[in-house]
C-alpha positions as CSV (number, residue, x, y, z in Angstrom):
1,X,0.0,0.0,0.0
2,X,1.4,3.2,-0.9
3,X,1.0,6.6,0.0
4,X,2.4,10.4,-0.9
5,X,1.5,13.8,-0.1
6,X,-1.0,14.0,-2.5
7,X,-4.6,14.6,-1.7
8,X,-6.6,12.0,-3.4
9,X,-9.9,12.3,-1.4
10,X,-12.9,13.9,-2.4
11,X,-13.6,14.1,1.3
12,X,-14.7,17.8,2.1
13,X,-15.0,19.9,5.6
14,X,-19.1,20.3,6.6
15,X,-19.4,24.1,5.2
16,X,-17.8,22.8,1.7
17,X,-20.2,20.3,0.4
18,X,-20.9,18.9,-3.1
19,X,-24.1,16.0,-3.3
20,X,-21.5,13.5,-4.7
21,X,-18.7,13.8,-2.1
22,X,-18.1,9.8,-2.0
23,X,-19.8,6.5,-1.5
24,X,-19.2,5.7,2.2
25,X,-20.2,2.1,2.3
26,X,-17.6,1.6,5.2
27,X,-15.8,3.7,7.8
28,X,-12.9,4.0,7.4
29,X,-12.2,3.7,3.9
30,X,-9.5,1.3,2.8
31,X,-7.4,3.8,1.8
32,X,-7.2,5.1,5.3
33,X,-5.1,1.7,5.9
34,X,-2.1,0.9,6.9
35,X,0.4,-1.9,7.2
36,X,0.8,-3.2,10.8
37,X,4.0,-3.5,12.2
38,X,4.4,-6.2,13.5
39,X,1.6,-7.9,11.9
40,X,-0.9,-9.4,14.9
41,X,-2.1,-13.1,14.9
42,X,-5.5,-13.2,14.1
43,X,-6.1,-14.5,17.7
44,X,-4.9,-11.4,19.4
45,X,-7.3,-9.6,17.2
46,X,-10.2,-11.1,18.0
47,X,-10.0,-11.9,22.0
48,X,-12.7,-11.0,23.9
49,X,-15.0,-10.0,21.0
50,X,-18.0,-11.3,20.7
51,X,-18.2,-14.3,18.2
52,X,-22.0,-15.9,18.5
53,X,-23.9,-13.4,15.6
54,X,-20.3,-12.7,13.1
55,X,-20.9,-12.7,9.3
56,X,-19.2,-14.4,6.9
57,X,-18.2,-12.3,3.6
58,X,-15.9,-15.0,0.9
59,X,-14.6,-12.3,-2.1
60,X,-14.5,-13.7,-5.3
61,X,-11.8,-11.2,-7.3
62,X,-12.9,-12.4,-10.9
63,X,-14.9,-10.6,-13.5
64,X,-15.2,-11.7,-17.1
65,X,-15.2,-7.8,-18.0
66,X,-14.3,-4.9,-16.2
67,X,-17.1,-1.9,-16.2
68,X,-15.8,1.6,-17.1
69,X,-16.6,3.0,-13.9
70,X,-15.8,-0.1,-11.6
71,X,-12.9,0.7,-9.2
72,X,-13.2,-2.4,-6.5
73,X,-10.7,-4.8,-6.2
74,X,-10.9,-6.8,-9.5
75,X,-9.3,-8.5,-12.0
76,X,-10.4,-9.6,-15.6
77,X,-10.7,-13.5,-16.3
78,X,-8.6,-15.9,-14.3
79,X,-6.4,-17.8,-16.8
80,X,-4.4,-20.8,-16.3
81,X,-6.4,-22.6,-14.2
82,X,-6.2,-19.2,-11.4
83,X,-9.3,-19.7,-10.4
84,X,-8.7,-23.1,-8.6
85,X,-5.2,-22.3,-7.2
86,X,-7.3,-19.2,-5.7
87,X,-9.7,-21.5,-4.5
88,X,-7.0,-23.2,-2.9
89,X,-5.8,-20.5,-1.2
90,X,-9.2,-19.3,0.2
91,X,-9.3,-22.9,1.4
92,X,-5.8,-22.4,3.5
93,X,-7.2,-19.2,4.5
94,X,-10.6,-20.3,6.0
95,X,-8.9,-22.7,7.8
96,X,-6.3,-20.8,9.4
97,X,-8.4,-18.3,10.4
98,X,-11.2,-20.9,11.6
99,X,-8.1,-22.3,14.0
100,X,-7.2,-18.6,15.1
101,X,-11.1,-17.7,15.7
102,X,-11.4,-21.0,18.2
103,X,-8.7,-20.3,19.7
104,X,-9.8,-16.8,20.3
105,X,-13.5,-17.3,21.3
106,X,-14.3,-19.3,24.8
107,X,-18.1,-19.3,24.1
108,X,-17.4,-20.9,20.3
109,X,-17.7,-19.2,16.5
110,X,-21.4,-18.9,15.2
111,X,-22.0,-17.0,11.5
112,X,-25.4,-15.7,11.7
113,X,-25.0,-14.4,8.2
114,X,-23.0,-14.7,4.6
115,X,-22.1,-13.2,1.6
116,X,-20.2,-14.2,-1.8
117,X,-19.2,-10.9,-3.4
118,X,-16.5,-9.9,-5.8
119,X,-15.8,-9.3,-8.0
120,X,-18.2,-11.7,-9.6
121,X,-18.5,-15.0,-7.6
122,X,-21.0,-16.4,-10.4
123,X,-17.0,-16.0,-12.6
124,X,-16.8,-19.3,-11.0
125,X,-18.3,-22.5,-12.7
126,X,-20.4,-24.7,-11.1
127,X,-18.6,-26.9,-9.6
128,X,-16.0,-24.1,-8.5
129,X,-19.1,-22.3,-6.8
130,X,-20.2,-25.8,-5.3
131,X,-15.9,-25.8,-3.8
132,X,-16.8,-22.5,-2.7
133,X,-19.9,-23.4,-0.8
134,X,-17.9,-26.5,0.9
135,X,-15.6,-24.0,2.0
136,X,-17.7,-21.4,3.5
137,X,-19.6,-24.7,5.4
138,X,-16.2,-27.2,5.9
139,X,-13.6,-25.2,6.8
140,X,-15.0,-21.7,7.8
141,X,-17.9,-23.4,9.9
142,X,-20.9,-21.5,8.2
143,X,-24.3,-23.7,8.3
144,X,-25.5,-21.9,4.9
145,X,-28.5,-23.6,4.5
146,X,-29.6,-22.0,8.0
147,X,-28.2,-18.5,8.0
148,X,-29.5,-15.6,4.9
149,X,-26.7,-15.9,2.1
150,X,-26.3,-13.1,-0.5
151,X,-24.6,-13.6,-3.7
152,X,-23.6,-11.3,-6.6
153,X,-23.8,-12.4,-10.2
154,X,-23.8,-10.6,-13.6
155,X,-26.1,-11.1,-16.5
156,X,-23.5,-13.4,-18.1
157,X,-22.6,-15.5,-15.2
158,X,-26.3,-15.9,-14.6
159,X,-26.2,-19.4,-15.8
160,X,-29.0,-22.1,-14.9
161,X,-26.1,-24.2,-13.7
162,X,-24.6,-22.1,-11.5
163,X,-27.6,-20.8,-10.2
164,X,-28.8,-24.3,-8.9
165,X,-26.0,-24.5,-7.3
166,X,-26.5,-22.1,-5.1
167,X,-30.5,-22.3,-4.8
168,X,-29.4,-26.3,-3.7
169,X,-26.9,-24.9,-1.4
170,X,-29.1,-22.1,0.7
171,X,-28.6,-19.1,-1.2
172,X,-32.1,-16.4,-0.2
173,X,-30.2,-13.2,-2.0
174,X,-29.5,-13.3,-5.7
175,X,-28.6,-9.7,-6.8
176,X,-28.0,-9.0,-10.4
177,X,-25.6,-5.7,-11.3
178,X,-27.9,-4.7,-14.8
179,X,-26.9,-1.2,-14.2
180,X,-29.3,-0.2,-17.6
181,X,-31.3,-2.0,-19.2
182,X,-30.9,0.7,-22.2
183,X,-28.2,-0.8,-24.3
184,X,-26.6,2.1,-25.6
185,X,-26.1,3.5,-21.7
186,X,-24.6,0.1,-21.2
187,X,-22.4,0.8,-23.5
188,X,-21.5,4.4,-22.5
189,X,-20.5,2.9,-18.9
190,X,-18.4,0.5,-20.7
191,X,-21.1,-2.3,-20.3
192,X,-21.3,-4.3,-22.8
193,X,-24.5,-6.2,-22.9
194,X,-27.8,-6.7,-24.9
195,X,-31.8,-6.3,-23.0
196,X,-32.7,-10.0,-24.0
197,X,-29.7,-11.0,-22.3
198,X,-30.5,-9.0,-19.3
199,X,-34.3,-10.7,-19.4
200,X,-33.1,-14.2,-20.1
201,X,-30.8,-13.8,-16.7
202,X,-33.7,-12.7,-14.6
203,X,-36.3,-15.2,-15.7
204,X,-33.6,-17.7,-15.2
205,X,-33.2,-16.5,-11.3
206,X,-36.5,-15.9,-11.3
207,X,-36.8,-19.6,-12.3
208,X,-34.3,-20.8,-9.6
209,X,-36.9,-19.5,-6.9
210,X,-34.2,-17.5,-4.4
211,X,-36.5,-15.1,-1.4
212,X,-34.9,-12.2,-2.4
213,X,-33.9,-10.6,-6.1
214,X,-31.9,-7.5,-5.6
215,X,-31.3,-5.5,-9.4
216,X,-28.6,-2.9,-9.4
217,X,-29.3,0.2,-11.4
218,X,-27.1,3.4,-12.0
219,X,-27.8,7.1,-12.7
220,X,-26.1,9.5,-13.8
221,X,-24.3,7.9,-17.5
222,X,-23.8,9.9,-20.1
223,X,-26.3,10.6,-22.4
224,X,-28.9,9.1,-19.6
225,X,-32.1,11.5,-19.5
226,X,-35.1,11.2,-17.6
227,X,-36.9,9.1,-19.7
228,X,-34.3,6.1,-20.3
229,X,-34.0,6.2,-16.6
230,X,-37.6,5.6,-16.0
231,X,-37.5,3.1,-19.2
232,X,-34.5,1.0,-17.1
233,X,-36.7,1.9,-13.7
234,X,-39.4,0.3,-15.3
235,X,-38.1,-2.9,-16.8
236,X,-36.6,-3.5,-13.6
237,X,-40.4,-3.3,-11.8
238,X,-41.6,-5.5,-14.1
239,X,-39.8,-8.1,-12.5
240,X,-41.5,-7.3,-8.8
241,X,-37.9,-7.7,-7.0
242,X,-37.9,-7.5,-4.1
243,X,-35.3,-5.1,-3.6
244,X,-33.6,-2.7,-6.1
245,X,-30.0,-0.5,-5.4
246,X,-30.2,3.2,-7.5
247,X,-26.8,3.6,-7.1
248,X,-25.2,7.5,-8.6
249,X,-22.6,6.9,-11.2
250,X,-19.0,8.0,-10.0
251,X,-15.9,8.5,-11.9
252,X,-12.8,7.9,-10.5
253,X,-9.4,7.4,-11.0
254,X,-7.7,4.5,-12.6
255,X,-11.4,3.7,-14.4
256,X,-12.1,3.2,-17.7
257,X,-14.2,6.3,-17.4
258,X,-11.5,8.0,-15.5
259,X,-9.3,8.2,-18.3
260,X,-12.1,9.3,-20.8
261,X,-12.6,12.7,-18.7
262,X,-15.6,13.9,-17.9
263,X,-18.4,14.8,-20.5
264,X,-20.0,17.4,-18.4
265,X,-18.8,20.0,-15.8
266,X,-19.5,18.9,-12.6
267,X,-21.9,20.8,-11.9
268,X,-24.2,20.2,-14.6
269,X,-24.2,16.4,-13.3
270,X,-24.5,16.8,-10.0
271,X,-27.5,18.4,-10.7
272,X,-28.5,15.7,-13.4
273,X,-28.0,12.7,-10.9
274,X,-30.0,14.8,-8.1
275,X,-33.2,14.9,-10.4
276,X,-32.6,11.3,-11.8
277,X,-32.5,9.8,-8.3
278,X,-35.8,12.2,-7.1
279,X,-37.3,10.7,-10.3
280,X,-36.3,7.2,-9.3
281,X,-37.3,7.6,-5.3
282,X,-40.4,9.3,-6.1
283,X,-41.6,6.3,-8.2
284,X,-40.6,3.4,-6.5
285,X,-42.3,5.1,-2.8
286,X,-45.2,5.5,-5.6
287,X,-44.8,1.5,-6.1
288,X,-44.9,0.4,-2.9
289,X,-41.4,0.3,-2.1
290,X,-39.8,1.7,1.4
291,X,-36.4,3.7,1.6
292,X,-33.9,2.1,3.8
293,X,-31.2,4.2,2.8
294,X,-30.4,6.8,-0.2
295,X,-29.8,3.9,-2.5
296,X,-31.4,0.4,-0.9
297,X,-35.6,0.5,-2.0
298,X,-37.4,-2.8,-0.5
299,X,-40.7,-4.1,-0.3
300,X,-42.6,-4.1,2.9
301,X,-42.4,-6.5,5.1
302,X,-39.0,-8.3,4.4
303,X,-37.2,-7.2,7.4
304,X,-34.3,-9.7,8.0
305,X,-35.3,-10.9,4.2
306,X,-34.0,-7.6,2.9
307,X,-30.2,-8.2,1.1
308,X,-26.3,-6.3,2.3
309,X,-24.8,-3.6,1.1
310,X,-22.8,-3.6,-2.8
311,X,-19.6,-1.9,-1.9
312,X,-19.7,0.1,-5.2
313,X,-22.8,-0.6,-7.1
314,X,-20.6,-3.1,-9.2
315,X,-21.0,-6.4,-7.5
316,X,-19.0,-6.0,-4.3
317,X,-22.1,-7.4,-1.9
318,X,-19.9,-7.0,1.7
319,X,-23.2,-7.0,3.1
320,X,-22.3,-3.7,5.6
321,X,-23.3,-1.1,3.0
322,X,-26.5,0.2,4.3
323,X,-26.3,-0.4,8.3
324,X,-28.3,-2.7,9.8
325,X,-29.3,-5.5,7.1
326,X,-29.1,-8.7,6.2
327,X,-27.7,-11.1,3.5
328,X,-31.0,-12.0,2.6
329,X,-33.7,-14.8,3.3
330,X,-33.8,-15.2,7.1
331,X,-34.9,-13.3,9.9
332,X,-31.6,-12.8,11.4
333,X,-30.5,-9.0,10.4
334,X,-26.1,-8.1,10.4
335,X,-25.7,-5.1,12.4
336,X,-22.1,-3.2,11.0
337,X,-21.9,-1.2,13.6
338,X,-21.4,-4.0,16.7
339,X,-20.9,-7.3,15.1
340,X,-18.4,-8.7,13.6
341,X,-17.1,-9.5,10.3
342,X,-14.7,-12.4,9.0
343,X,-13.8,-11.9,5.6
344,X,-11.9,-14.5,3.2
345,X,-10.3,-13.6,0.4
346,X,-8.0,-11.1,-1.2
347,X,-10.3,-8.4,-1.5
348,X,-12.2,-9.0,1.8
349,X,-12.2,-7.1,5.0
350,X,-12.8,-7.9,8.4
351,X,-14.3,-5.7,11.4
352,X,-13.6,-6.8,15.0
353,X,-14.5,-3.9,17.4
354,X,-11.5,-2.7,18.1
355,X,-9.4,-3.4,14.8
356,X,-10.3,-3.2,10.5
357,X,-7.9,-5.2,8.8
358,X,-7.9,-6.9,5.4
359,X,-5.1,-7.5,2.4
360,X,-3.5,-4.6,0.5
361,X,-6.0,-2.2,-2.0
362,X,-5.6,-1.5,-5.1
363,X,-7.2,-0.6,-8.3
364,X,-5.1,-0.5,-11.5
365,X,-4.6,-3.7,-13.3
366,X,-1.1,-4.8,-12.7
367,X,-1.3,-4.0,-9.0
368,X,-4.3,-5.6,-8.6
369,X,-2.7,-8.9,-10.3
370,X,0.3,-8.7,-9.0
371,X,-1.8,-9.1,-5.1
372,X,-3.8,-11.9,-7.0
373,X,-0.7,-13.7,-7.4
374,X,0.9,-13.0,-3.8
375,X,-2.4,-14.4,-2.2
376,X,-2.6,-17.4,-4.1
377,X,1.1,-18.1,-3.3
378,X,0.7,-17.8,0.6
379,X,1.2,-20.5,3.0
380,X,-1.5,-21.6,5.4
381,X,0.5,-19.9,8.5
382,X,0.7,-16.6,7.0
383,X,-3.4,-15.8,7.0
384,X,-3.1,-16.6,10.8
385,X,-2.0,-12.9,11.1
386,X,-3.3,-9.3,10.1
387,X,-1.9,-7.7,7.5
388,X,-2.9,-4.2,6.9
389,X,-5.9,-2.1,9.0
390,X,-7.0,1.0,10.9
391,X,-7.5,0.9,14.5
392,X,-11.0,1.4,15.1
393,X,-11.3,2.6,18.7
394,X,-12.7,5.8,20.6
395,X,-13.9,8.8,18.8
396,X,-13.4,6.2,15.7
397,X,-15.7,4.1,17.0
398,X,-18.3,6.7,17.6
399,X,-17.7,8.4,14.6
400,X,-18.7,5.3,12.3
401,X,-21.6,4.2,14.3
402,X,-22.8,7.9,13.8
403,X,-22.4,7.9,10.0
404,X,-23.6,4.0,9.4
405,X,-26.4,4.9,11.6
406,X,-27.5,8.3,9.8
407,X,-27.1,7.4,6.7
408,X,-30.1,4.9,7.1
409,X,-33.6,6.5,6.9
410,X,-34.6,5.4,10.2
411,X,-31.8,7.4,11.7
412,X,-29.8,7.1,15.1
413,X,-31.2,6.4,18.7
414,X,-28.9,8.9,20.4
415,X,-30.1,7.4,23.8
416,X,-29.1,3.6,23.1
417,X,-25.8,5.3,21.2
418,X,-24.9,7.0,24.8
419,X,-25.9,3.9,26.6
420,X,-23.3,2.0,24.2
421,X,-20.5,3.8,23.7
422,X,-20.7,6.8,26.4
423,X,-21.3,9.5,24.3
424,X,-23.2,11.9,22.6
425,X,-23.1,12.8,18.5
426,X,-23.6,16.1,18.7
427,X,-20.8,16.7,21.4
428,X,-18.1,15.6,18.8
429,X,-19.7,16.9,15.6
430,X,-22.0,20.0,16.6
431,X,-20.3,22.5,13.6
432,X,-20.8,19.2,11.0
433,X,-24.5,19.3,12.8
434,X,-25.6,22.4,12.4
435,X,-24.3,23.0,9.1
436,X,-26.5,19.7,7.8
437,X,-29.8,21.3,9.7
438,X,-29.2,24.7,8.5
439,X,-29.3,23.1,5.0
440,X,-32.2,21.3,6.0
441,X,-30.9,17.9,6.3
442,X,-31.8,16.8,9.3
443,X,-35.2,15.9,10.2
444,X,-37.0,18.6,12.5
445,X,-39.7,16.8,13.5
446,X,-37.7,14.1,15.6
447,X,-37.4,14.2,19.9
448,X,-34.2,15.3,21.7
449,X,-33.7,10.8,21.5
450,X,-33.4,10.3,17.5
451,X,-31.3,11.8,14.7
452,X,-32.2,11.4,11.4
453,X,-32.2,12.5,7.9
454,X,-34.7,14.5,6.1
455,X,-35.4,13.3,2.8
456,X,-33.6,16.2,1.3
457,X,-30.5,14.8,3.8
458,X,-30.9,11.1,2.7
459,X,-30.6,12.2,-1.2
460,X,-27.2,13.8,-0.2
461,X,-26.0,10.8,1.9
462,X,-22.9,11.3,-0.3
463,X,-21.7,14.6,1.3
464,X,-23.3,13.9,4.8
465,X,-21.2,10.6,5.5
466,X,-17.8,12.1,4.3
467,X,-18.4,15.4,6.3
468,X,-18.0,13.2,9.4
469,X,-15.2,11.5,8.8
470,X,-12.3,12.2,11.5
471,X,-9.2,14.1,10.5
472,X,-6.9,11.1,11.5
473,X,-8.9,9.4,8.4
474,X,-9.3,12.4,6.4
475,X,-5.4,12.7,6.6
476,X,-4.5,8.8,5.8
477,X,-6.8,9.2,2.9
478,X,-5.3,12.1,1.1
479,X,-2.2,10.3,1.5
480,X,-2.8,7.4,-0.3
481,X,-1.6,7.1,-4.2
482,X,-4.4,5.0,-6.2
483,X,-2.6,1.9,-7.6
């Protein structure tokens, strides 16, 4: 992981705001982490935290083709029979940390939820995906046929094969990145892909019977207008999911897009994307649909049903997006903000209370193959330690339960927060406070024992979460030099 003096956040102070400050789908951002010296065993880590409700999340780093605005931790195609040596790999991991999690926990390991994200875990074949499965129930210690399991897949990977697998194997979540189902917006976010294929892909999950369908959809391409957003809106209704993601398009460095430059001032866009997602929220609270966050829509009634978070509209599915949710199916919700994640893979990250730690980050293609490679060549003993993280402790740990709390729509309990974790929001954030209600995005209405956003707040989610971010993390982010 490396870092310079250059600032490469669009993190902003409170009185400085722009709608589209950043996606904050977890706090801190990778980029606020560092190597740890020396590296901790994985036991260390997690003694004393609570390890009876912990989700599972197994990343996948494989896509057949990487989107123009996709900047997760992804690599195209897996040649040379990669796949299975990765496979391999994750098996070592998952046992190794299995060993270092027993040793840990007096009162045993329990996962009360999983996730398969990527990435595109549906990359895998069949028979890889059924490996995969055995190894998130053999040597990780999930029961996935009694916890919610959410899995990502694209059109293409949406194969009757694959998907029978996981329907046989417990899967409740199935949620498909279409992004547009206009074809030539497809192909202006570097997309490729036709409407019947999209169609055939649904009816073929549709088929396979999972709870939950999630469909991904983005605002904001170029060219997009009004109209072809409600036209992709629309074909997505038609398949009554029960959840849909409006995710706003970014552009950012190391992207396909990235290096196109923009096509509008930014401005103009910001403004486009606000009316596009208005038009989208508007329609779907018109349909029947409930707001859990700026970009998660659900249908009443799902509760623990409802599916986790994508980390970047693109098929990451960590499942700690959006707060308090689940990976789909049960009634057993994940809460990011006080349990416990284990993550397995190259791309994965794990949250104890205390400690987030995962591999190194990257973006650009020959970084992120070269950390491909390293990960597959690892022995077992060296995933029995952390490698890189941020300690997550004090005013950290206050700040992110404040922003993963307020960016949901049913806001923050500021009396169960103080009970918690001693302390009250508005004591460490009051200037970041009262500039949000003095642009009206906080909701009036509430008693002196809730915070939460107005609906004017929730549409900028974007520039609320990053206004809160500490200056230890605003710092380690401007440091860091995309790779």
């Amino acid at each position: 992981m490396t870092t310079t003096a250059t600032t490469n956040t669009n993190t902003t102070a409170a009185g400085d705001l722009r709608p589209y400050e950043s996606y904050v789908y977890a706090y801190p951002h990778k980029t606020a982490y560092r190597p740890l010296r020396p590296r901790p065993r994985l036991r260390e880590v997690w003694a004393g935290e609570r390890s009876d409700a912990l989700s599972l999340y197994l990343h996948i780093p494989f896509c057949e083709v990487r989107c123009g605005f996709c900047n997760l931790f992804t690599r195209v195609g897996a040649p040379d029979g990669l796949a299975g040596a990765y496979l391999d790999a994750l098996e070592r991991q998952a046992r190794a940390v299995r060993e270092e999690l027993d040793a840990a926990s007096a009162g045993g390991v329990r996962f009360a939820t999983a996730a398969f994200g990527g990435g595109t875990p549906t990359f895998l074949e069949a028979g890889e995906l059924s490996r995969l499965c055995d190894i998130a129930e053999r040597d990780a210690g999930a029961d996935l046929r009694a916890v919610p399991l959410s899995v990502e897949a694209s059109p293409a990977t949406a194969t009757a094969d694959r998907l029978a697998v996981l329907a046989e194997r417990g899967a409740t979540r199935l949620s498909l990145g279409v992004q547009s189902f206009v074809e030539a917006e497809a192909r202006a976010a570097v997309r490729p892909q036709r409407r019947a294929d999209v169609e055939a892909a649904l009816g073929r999950i549709r088929d396979a019977r999972f709870p939950v369908l999630n469909i991904d959809l983005i605002y904001g391409i170029d060219g997009q207008t009004g109209r072809s957003w409600r036209q992709s809106l629309e074909a997505a209704l038609a398949w009554e999911p029960e959840e849909l993601y409006l995710y706003p398009l970014y552009v950012r460095p190391l992207t396909g897009l990235g290096r196109r430059g923009p096509a509008e001032s930014e401005a103009a866009w910001d403004a486009r994307r606000l009316r596009l997602y208005r038009e989208g929220r508007e329609l779907l609270l018109e349909r029947g649909y409930e707001q859990v966050s700026m970009r998660m829509f659900r249908l009443p009634g799902l509760g623990g049903a409802s599916g986790g978070g994508d980390e970047a509209g693109a098929g990451a599915g960590a499942g700690v997006g959006d707060g308090r949710v689940s990976s789909g199916g049960g009634g057993t919700e994940y809460c990011c903000q006080t349990d416990g994640m284990v993550g397995l893979g190259c791309g994965a990250r794990s949250y104890t209370s205390r400690l987030h730690y995962s591999f190194d980050y990257a973006v650009g293609t020959a970084r992120v193959r070269g950390i491909v490679d390293d990960y597959v060549a690892r022995p077992a003993e060296d995933f029995a330690r952390a490698e890189v993280g941020f300690a997550v402790t004090g005013d950290e740990a206050r700040r992110r339960h404040l922003v993963q709390s307020l960016l949901q729509a049913r806001g923050m309990d500021t009396a169960a927060n103080r009970a918690r974790l001693g302390w009250v929001a508005r004591d460490q954030v009051a200037a970041e406070l009262d500039a949000f209600a003095g642009r009206g995005w906080l909701d009036g209405s509430c008693g002196p024992g809730l915070l939460r956003l107005s609906p004017e707040g929730l549409a900028h989610s974007d520039a609320v979460g990053p206004a809160l971010f500490s200056p230890a993390v605003r710092a380690a982010m401007a440091a860091y030099d995309p790779e």
